[in-house]
C-alpha positions in Angstrom: 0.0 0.0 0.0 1.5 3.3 -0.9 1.3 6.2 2.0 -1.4 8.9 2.1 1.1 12.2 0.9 -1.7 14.2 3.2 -4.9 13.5 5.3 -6.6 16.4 3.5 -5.5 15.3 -0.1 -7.5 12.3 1.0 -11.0 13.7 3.2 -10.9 17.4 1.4 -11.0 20.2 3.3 -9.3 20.2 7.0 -11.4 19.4 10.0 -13.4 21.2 11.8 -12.8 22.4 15.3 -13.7 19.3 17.6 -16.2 21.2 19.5 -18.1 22.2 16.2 -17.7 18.6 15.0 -19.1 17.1 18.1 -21.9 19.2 17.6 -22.4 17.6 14.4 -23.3 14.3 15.5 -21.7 10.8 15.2 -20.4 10.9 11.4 -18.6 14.2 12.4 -17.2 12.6 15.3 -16.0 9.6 13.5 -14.0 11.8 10.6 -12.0 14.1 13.0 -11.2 10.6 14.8 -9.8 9.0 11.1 -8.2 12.2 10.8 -6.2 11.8 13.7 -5.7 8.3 13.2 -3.9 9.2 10.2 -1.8 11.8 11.4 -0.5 9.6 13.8 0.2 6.6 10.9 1.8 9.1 8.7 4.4 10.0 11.6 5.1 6.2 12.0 8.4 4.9 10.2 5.8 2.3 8.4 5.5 5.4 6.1 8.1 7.1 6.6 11.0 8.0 3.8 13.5 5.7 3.0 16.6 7.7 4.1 19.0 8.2 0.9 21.3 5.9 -0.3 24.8 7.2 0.8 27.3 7.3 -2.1 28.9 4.0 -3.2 33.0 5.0 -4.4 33.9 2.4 -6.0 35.3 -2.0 -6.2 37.3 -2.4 -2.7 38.1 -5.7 -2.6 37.9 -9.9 -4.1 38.5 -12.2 -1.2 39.7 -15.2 -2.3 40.3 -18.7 -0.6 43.9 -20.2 -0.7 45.1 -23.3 0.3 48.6 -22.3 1.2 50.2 -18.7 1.7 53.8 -19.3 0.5 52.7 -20.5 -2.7 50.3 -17.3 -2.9 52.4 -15.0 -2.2 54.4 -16.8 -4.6 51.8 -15.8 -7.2 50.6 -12.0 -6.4 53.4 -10.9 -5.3 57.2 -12.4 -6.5 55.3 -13.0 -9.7 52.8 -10.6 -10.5 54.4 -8.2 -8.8 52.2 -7.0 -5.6 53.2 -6.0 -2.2 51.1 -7.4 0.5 49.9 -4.3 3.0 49.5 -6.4 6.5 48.1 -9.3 7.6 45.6 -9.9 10.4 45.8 -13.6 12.8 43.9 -16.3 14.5 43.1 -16.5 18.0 46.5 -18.5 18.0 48.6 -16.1 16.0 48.6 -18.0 12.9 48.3 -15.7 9.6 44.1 -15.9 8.9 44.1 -13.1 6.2 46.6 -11.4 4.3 45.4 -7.8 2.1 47.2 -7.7 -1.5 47.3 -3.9 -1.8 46.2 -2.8 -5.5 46.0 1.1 -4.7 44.5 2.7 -1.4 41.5 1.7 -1.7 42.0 -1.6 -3.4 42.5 -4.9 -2.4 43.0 -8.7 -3.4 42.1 -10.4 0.1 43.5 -13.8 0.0 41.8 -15.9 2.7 43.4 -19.1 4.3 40.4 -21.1 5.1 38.7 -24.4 3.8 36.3 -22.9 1.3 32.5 -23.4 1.4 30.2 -22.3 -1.5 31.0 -20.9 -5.0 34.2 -22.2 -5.7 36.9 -20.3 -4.0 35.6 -16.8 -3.6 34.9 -15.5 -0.2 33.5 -12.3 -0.8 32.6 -9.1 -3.2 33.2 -5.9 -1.7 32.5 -2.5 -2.3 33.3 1.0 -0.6 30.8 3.7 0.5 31.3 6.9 2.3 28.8 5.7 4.8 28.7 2.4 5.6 26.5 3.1 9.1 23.9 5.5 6.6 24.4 2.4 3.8 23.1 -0.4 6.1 19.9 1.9 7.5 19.0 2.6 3.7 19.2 -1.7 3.2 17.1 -1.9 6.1 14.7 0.7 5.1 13.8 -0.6 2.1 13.3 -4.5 3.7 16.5 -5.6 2.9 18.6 -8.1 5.6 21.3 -6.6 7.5 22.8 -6.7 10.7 21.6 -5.2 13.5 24.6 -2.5 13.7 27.6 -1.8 12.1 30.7 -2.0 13.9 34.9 -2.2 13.3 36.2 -4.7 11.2 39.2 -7.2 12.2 40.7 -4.4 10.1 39.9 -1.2 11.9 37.1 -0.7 9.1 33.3 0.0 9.1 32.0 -2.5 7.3 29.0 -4.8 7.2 27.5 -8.0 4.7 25.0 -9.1 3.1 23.9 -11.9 1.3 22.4 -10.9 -2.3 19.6 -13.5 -4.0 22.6 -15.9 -5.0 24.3 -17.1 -2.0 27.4 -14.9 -2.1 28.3 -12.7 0.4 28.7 -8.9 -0.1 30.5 -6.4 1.9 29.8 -2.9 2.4 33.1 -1.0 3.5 34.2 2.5 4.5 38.1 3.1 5.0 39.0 4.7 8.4 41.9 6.8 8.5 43.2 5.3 11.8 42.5 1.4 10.1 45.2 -0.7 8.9 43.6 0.0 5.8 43.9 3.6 6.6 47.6 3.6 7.7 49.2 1.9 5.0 47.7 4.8 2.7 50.6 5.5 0.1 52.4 2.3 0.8 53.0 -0.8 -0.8 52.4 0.2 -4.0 55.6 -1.4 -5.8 56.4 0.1 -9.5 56.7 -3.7 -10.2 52.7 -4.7 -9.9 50.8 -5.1 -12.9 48.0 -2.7 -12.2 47.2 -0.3 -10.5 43.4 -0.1 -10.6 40.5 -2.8 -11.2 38.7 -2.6 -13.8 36.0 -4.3 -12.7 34.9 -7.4 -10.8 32.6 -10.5 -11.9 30.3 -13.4 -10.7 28.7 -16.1 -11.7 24.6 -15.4 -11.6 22.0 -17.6 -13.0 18.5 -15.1 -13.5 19.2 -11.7 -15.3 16.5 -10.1 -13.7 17.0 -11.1 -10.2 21.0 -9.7 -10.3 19.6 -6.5 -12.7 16.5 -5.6 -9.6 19.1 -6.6 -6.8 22.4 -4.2 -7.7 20.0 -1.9 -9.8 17.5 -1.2 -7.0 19.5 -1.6 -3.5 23.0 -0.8 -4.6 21.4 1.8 -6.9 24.8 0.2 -10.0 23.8 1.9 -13.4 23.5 -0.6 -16.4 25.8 -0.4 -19.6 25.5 -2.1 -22.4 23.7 -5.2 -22.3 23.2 -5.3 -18.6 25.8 -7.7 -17.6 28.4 -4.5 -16.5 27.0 -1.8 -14.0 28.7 0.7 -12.8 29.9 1.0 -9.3 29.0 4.6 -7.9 30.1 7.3 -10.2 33.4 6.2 -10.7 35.3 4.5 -13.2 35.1 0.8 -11.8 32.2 -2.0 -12.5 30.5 -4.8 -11.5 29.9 -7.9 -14.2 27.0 -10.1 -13.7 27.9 -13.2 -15.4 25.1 -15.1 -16.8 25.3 -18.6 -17.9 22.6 -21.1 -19.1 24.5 -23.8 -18.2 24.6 -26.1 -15.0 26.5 -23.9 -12.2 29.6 -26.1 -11.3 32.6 -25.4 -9.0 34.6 -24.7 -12.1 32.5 -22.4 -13.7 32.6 -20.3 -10.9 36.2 -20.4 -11.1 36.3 -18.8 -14.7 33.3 -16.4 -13.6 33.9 -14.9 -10.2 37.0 -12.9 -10.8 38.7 -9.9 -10.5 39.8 -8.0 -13.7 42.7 -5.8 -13.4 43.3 -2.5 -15.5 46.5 -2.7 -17.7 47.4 -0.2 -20.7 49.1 -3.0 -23.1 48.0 -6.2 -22.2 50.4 -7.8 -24.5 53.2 -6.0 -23.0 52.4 -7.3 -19.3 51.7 -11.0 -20.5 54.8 -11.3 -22.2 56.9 -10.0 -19.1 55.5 -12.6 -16.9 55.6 -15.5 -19.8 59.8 -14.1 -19.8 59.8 -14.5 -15.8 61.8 -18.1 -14.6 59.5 -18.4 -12.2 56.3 -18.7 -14.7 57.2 -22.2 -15.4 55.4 -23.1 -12.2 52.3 -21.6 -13.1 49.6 -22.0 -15.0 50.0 -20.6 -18.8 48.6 -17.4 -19.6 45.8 -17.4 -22.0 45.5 -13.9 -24.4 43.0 -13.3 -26.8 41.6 -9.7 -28.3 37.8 -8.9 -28.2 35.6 -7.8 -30.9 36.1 -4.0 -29.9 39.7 -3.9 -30.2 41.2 -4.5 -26.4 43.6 -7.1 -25.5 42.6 -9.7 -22.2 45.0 -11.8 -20.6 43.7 -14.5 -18.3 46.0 -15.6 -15.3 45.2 -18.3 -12.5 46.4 -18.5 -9.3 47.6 -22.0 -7.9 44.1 -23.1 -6.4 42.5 -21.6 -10.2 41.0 -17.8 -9.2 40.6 -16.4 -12.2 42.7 -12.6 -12.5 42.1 -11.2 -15.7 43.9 -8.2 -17.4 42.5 -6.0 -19.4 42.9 -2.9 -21.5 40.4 0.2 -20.7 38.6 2.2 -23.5 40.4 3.9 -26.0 41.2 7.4 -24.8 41.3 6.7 -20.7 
């Protein structure tokens, strides 16, 4: 039912003074009473206005499982060329997560944990510039969120959610006195190869679910086709990968990924094929798309997907 925008929009003119109405007998009696009854509903957060959806910035983060640190660290940073920004420990001070820094506010989370649904991805995050205002707005408009939001293991506000697929999404905002926030124009080595995502991907299986979901709650603008919105008003997007096929553990692998921003493609992929060290890794795959720009596709030891690719013509 949509809310009443006035009492008098609906009954007419306003009501009379209660004395007068009294004087009018029982029918008078009963509209002053509906008025009031009204009133009160209308002040009632039932019908009260969604609070606005606080700005999204932009991709923060792909959380992926690993099954063994050395050899992932190995990977993101001897070979392609990251620095890892800190770590954060079990109860038992054994290395529990480890934050590949991208840029500031970018991250490859690399998770050591037996992995549970959809392949090897933990989690899709993005940052806002309100994560407390973020999670009231979800709630407002009957979404499922937590009842507050609080730190982060990081020294981050950030809460999750689960969208109509199963996978978890996380709703960050950066704190300047976060380990996030203190490793601000660190560990950002010439050697990486990128320094911004270009977007990040999962595997859905209903167009129109994911398009309502990220359109409506996350308020991500279509391009294209659909399957890319972008994140906020900045430069990074989101890909909804659709697939008719049955969902299987290695589809998600090729699916949910992160895509990393590189100017030649060609260039970076033939640097790492030239590195000794590539021998121990899987081959990278290249292959040009119909508008012109150059992918590369790399995989990790336990098979996340990190693509490469070129952006537009001009940027």
């Amino acid at each position: 039912m949509k809310p009443i925008s006035s009492p008098t929009a609906r009954f007419g003119a306003a009501a009379k003074p209660l004395a007068y109405a009294r004087s009018e007998g029982s029918h008078d009696r009963k509209r002053v009473v509906v008025r009031f009854l009204l009133a009160a509903l209308l002040a009632t957060p039932l019908f009260a206005q969604a609070p606005a959806r606080p700005r999204m910035v932009g991709a923060a983060h792909m959380a992926y499982y690993v099954s063994d640190f050395k050899k992932a660290r190995a990977w993101y940073e001897d070979f392609l060329g990251f620095q890892e920004a800190f770590s954060l420990k079990n109860a038992d001070g054994s290395e529990h997560i480890v934050f590949v820094k991208i840029n500031d506010h970018q991250f490859i989370e690399l998770i050591l944990e037996p992995p549970t649904n959809h392949g090897y991805l933990h989690d899709v995050a993005f940052e806002t510039v309100d994560a407390r205002a973020l999670r009231d707005y979800f709630a407002a408009i009957g979404q499922k969120v937590p009842d507050r939001v609080g730190k982060d293991a990081a020294g981050d506000l950030s809460f999750d959610v689960t969208d109509p697929f199963g996978f978890t999404i996380q709703a960050v905002q950066y704190l300047p006195d976060s380990r996030t926030g203190i490793s601000k124009g660190k560990y950002m080595p010439a050697s990486r190869i990128s320094t911004q995502i270009d977007h990040l991907g999962i595997l859905i299986n209903d167009k129109e679910v994911a398009a309502k979901y990220y359109g409506e709650v996350f308020g991500f603008a279509a391009e294209g086709d659909g399957s890319k919105r972008r994140i906020g008003d900045g430069p990074d997007r989101f890909e909804l990968g659709f697939e008719r096929r049955a969902q299987s553990i290695d589809r998600f692998h090729v699916k949910d990924h992160i895509c990393l921003s590189a100017p030649d493609v060609p260039k970076v992929a033939d640097m790492l094929r030239a590195k000794p060290e590539a021998k121990n890794f899987r081959e990278i795959e290249t292959h040009t798309l119909e508008n012109g720009k150059n992918v590369a596709e790399l995989y990790d030891l336990d098979g996340n997907r990190v693509e490469l690719m070129e952006p537009p013509k001009g940027k």
